[in-house]
N, C-alpha and C positions, 0 to 999 in steps of 0.2 A: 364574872364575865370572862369569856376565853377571846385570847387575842388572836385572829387571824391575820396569817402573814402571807399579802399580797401578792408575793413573789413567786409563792406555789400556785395562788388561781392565775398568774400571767398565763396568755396562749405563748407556747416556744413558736420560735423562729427557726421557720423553715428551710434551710440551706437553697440556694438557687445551682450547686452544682449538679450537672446533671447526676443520675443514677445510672452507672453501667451497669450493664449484664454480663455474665459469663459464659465465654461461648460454650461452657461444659454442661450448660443448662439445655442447649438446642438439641433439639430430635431431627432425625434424619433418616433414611432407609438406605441400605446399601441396593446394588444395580438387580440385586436378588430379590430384592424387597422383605429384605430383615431388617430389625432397630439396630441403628449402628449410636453407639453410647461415645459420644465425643469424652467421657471425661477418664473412660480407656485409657486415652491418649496423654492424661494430664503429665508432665515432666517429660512430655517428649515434644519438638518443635513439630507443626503441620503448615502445611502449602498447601494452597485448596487453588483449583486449578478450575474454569470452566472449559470442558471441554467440546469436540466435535469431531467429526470423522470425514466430512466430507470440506475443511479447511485448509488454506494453505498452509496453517500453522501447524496440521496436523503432525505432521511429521516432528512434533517434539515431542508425543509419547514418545520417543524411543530415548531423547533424552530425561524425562520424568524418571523414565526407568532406572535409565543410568543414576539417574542423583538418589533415586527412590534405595537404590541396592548400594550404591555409593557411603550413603550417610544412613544408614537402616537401623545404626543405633539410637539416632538420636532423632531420628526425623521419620514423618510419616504423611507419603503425598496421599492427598483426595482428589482426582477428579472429579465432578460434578457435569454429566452431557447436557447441554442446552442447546434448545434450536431456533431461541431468539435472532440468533445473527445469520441472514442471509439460510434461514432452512437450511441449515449443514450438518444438522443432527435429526434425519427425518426419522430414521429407524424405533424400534422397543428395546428394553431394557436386553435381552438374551442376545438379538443381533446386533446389538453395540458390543457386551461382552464378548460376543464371539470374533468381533473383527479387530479390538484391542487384544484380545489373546493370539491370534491370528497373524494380525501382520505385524504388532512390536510387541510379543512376548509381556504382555501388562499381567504383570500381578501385583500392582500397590491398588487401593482400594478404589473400588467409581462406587459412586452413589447413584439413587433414582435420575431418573431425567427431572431437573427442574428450572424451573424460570429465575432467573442472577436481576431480574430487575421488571419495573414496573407493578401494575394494581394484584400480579402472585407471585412476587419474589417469594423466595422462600426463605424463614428468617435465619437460616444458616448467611445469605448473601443480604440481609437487613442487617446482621450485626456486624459481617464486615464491612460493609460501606459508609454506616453508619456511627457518628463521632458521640451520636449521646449514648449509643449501647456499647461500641467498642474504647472508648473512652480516649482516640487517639486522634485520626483521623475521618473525613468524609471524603468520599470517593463514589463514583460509577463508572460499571462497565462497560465500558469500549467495546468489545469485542471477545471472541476466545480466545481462549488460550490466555485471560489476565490473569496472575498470580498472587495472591493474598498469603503474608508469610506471620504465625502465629508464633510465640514465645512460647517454653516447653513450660510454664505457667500461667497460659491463657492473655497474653496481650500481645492484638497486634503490633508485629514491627514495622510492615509497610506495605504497599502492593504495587506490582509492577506490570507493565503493558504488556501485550502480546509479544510484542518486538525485544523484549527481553527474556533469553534464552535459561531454558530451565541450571544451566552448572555454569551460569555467569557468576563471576564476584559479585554482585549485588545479594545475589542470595546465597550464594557461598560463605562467604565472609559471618556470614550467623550462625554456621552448623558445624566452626571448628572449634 
């Protein structure tokens, strides 16, 4: 007679902490509408920026730029246009390009036009807002121009409002 040992047929215990995801998993298109491969980027810090053209906060591309060419070794900004807040992003993909290249010289990456919230977030902004896939905090967007600052190994550090200026010490302070 062969002895069976109980402890192998036990069902295992399923952990209750969440499962993160890594944001090196998400797909994206750049403002060209190429696949932009987030894990490119992996050991370098990202800021993901939503942005707009037609906002009063507009006027910090020129500082994005600045931090983007500032910290260029280590850091790498994304904008992302959306035109959830207030219709401030009505334009397409070429004439957003062309009015960021235009009036503050942008050359750090913009992505597609996409939605930062609601029933088609895109999960680029489901995994930053989100504490069970970023495994840090939960958060929503306010408005443009909020800032989401990534570790140059894939976890958020924190995200910051509008009102806080792209070469403030809040985000500085991470990219010496």
């Amino acid at each position: 007679m062969k002895i069976i040992d109980k402890a192998k047929l036990a069902p295992t215990k399923k952990t209750s902490e969440p499962k993160t995801q890594s944001i090196y998993a998400i797909e994206i298109n750049s403002i060209t509408n190429k696949p932009i491969s987030l894990s490119e980027f992996k050991g370098k810090t990202l800021l993901f920026v939503n942005v707009a053209s037609e906002c009063g906060f507009t006027k910090q591309y020129k500082e994005l730029q600045t931090l983007s060419d500032t910290y260029k070794q280590n850091l790498v900004v994304i904008g992302s246009p959306c035109n959830q807040f207030g219709n401030q992003e009505p334009g397409e993909g070429s004439k957003i390009q062309e009015f960021c290249e235009l009036n503050f010289g942008i050359t750090f990456l913009l992505t597609e036009k996409i939605d930062v919230k609601g029933s088609k977030q895109h999960p680029l902004y489901t995994w930053l807002t989100s504490k069970a896939l970023n495994g840090k905090k939960s958060s929503s967007v306010k408005w443009n121009f909020q800032k989401y600052l990534v570790d140059e190994t894939g976890n958020l550090i924190d995200y910051y409002y509008s009102i806080t200026k792209p070469m403030s010490s809040k985000i500085t302070k991470h990219l010496k």
